[in-house]
N, C-alpha and C positions, 0 to 999 in steps of 0.2 A: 500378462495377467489375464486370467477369466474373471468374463462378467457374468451372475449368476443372478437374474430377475426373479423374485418370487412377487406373484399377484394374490395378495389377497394378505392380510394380517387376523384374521379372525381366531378363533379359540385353538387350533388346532396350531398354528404356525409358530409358536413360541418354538415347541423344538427343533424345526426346522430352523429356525434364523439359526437358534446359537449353538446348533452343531455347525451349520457350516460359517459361521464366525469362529469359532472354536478353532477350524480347520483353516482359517483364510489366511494365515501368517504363513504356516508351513505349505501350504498347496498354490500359494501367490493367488489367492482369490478376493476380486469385491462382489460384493453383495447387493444387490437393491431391492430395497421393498419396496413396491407399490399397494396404495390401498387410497378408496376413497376418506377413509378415515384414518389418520394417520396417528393420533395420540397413541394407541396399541404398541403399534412399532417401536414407537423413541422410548417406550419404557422398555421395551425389552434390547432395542441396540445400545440403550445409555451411552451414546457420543463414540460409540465406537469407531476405531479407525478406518475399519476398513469397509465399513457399512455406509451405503445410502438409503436417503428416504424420499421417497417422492408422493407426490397427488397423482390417483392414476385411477381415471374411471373407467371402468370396463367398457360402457356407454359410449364412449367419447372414442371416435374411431382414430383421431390426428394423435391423441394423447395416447392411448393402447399401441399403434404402430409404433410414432416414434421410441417409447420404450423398448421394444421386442425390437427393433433393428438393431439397438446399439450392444446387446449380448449376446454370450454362446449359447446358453440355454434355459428356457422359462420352468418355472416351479408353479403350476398354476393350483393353488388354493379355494379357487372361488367355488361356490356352489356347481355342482355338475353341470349343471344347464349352459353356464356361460363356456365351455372345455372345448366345445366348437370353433367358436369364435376365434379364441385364441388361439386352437390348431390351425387353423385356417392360415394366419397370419405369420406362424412357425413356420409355414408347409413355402409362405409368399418371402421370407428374407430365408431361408435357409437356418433354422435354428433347432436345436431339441427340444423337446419335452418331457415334462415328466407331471403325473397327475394321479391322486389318491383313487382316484370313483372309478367305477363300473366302465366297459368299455361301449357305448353307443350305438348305436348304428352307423348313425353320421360321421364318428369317429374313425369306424372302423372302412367306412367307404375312403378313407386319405391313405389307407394302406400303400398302397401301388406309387401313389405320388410320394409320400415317404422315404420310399426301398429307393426312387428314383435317382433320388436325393442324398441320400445316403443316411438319413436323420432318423434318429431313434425315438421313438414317442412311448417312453414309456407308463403304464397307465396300471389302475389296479393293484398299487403296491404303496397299501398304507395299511392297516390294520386286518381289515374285512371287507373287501377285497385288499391282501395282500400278504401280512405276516401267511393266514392262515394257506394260499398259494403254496410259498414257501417252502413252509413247515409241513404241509403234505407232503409237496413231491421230493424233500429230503428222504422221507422214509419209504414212501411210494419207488423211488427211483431204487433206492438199497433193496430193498426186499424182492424188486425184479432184478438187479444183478446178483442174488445170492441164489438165484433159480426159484423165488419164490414166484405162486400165484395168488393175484390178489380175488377176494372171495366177497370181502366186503369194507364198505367204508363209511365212517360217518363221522360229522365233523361238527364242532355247536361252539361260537363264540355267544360271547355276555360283554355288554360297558354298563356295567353295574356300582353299586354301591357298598363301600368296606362293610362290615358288619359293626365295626366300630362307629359307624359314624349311621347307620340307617333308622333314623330317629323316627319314622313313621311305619304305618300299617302296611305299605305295599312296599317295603323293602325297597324303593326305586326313588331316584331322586335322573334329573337329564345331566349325561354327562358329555352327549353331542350334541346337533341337530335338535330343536325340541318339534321342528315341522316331520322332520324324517321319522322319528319313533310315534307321532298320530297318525302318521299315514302309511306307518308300514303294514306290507302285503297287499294292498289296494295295487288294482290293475294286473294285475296277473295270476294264475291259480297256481300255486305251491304245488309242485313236483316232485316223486321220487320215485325210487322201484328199491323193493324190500322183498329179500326171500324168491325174485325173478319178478312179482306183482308191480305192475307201477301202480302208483298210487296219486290221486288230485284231488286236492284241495281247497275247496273255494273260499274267496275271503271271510263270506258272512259262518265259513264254519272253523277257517283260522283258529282260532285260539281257543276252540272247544276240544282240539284233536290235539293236545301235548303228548310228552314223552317226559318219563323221571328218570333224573342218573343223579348217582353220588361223584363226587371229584373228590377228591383224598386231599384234607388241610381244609377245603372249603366248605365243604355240606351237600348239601343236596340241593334240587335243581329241577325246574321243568324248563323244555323246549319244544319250542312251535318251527313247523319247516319253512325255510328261506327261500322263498322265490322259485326256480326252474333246478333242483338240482340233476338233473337230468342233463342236461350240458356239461355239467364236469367227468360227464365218462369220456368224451373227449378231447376236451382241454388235459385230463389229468392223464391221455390215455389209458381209460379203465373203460375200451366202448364194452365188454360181455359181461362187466363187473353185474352180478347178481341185487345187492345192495348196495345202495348209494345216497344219503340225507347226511343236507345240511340243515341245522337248525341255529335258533335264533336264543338263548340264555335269560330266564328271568327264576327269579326267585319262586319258591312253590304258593302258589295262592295268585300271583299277579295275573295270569293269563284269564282267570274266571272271572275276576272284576274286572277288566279292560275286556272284556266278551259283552259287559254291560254296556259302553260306550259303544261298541260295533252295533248290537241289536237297538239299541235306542235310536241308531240315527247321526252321533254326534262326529263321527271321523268321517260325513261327508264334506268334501269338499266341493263341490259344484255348483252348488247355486248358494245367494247372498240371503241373508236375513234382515229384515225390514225393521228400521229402529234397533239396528245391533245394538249401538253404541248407548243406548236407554236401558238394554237390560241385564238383571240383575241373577244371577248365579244363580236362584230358585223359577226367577221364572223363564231360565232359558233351558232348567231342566224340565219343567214344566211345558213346554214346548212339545215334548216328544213323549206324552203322555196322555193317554183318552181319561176317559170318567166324568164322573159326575161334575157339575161347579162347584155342588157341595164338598164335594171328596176333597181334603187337603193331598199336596204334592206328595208329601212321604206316605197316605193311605193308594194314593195311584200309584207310585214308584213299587213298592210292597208287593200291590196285588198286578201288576204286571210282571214282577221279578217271582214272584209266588216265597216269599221269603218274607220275615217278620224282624222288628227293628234291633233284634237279637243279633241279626245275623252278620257275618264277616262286611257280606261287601255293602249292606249298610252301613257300617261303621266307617268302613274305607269311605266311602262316598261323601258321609258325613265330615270327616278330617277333611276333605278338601272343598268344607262351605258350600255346597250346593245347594244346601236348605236355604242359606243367608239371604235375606230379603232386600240387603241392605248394600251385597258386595257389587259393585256395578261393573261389566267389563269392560266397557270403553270403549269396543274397535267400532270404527264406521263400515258398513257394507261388507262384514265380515262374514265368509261360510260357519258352518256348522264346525267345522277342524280348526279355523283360525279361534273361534271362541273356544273350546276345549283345549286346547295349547296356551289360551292366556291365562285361562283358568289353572290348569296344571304346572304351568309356568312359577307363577307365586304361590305355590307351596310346596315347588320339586326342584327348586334351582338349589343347587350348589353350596353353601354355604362355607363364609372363609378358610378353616380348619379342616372340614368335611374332608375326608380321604372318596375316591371313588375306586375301583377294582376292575381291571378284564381279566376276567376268565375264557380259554379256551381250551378245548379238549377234541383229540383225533381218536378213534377205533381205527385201527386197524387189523384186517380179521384177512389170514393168510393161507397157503397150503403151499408145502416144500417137505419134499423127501415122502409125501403120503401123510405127513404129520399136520393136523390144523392148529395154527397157532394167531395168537392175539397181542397187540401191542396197542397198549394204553401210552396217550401223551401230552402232557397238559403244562399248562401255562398262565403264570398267575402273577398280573403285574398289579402291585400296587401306587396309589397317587401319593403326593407330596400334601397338599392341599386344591385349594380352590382354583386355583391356577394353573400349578404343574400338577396335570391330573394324567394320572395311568393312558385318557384317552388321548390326549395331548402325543402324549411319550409315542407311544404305540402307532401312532399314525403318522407323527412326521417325521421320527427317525428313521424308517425305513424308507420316505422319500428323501431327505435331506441324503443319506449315503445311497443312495441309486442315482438320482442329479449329480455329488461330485464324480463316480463311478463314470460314469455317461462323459464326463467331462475331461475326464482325464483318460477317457479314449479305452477304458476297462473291462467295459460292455459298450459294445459296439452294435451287436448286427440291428440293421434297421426296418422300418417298420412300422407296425402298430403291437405293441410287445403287451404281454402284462411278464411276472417276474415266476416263471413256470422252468424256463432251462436254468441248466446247472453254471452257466457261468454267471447268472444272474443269482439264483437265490443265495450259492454257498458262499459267496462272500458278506452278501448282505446280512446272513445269519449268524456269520461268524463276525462280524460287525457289530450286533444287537446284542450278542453275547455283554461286553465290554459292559453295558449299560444297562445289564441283571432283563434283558428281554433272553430269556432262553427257557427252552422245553424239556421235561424232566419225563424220561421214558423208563416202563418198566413192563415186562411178558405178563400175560393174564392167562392166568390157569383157567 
């Protein structure tokens, strides 16, 4: 029998458990989950047999090893931050890994001792980073064995909101992380090269610099660029590729009202505010506001925004209480992000029935035979509800079948991997299939 640890139970692990409980009869697997919070779990393993549950703090150094000794391979779920820690102690019993986020730096320094090893740590193969991995170099790879050259490339996911279900003015409700989507772009300048130009991006001008596309079935679309993509001419082997942007998917209108929240001040996170926990939704907009004493908060908001109570992203602003004298936010020695996250929190969470949506879409822009040619390819999962949500799906299924893959000795070579070769992606793809995660391609004239 394989022992198969996952660390962490939080929003995303539902599909991970009960794919591979689904699989644990035929493939001789137990399961364990660890999480300092354990209720999560027992709903989703309801007394199943081949499942464990344990108390397991990441913190708690005797509790974290003894775990991680007694398996083949850890599932590690927890926020990025802690993906160290736990490699560390993979790299010290000899165990795999496999993990949704970004690969580190710290991460990527266990390479060598890895390979030594023989131990696969596979990383960046849940949604974004991953599906999207994938699903490039599926067609990336075909188009250079059919003698193509690739000319150009661009790639934009979205965890967005059904259209059925987006009951507010900013079309957005949180359907991950609600700390990740305040602080995204922060600490590094957005990257690309377009037409041979590279191009940078600072954050304070982030979301003033979109881009519009229509996606066929869904609508239309603006996108803000993603972090460094200047490194996937590498990674994807595309180093002379001319064009290259990754972007980030929100509804049309979102990016100019959350441009408000950048220039005001409020997605810093750095220093603490004095009497957080006293104040109240107007006056902590008020906070980041000059004028008169006389001047009310919506005549300073107004004539700093140079916009009148007419306008969109008053009204957005408005929906989400910030006038309210009355709302209090509670946190103690909270930054400026942590208060705008509790604030967007109650009145962007999820709601029971609510559907959520990812969207993603690939350009690819090609030259074979002298002919320049285009291939559009996109991808569009929808959620169940509040629970089993698209992002849910999207993100741990593709670790849940890369962890048994890994286990069952399918994908081997070791390392510090993300799911870029072909013995990794095409099964994994052909996997997702099964569970309506698949890409729908069609030439662009």
């Amino acid at each position: 029998m394989k022992n198969i640890l996952i660390i962490g139970a939080g929003k995303s692990c539902a599909s991970v458990i009960r794919y591979l409980l689904d699989k644990s009869s035929e493939e001789n697997l137990h399961i364990i989950i660890g999480d300092i919070h354990t209720e999560n779990a027992k709903n989703i393993v309801n007394n199943h047999i081949n499942a464990s549950i344990i108390l397991l703090d990441v913190y708690n150094e005797k509790q974290r090893k003894e775990a991680i000794q007694k398996v083949d391979i850890v599932v590690s779920m927890l926020p990025a931050r802690f993906h160290y820690t736990v490699a560390k102690d993979c790299i010290k019993y000899h165990k795999h890994l496999v993990t949704a986020s970004y690969i580190s730096k710290e991460m990527n320094g266990l390479d060598t001792k890895a390979k030594e090893k023989g131990l696969v740590f596979m990383n960046e193969v849940g949604l974004d980073p991953g599906i999207d991995h994938m699903s490039a170099m599926l067609t990336i790879d075909r188009i250079k064995n059919t003698g193509g050259k690739m000319l150009s490339f661009k790639s934009y996911t979205g965890g967005l909101i059904a259209a059925e279900s987006a009951t507010n003015l900013w079309n957005y409700k949180f359907t991950w992380n609600p700390r990740n989507v305040v602080l995204a772009g922060q600490g590094e300048t957005a990257k690309y090269i377009e037409n041979g130009t590279y191009k940078n991006i600072p954050y304070p001008e982030l979301f003033k610099k979109t881009a519009l596309l229509q996606i066929t079935g869904v609508g239309n679309f603006e996108a803000y660029a993603n972090r460094d993509s200047l490194k996937y001419r590498s990674i994807y082997g595309l180093e002379n590729i001319p064009t290259l942007y990754r972007g980030t998917l929100r509804k049309v209108g979102f990016s100019e009202a959350w441009d408000t929240f950048v220039q005001l001040g409020m997605t810093d996170d750095s220093y603490t505010i004095a009497d957080s926990e006293k104040r109240s939704y107007r006056s902590f907009l008020n906070l980041f506001l000059a004028g008169a004493p006389s001047d009310t908060v919506e005549m300073k908001l107004c004539a700093y925004l140079k916009i009148d109570q007419t306008h969109i992203i008053y009204k957005k602003l408005t929906e989400l209480a910030f006038f309210n004298p009355k709302k209090k936010i509670g946190l103690k020695n909270a930054t400026p992000a942590q208060m705008l996250q509790k604030i967007l929190e109650d009145a962007w969470t999820l709601q029971k029935e609510e559907k959520d949506m990812i969207v993603m879409q690939h350009l690819f822009g090609y030259e074979i035979n002298g002919e320049k040619r285009q291939i559009e390819s996109n991808l569009v999962v929808l959620g169940k509800n509040q629970t089993d949500t698209a992002m849910a799906k999207t993100v741990g299924l593709p670790v849940a079948i890369a962890a048994l893959k890994i286990v069952k000795g399918e994908i081997k070579t070791p390392g510090i991997q993300r799911p870029i070769a072909r013995e990794i992606y095409q099964p994994i793809l052909k996997e997702l299939e099964n569970y309506g995660i698949q890409f729908v391609e069609r030439d662009v004239k």
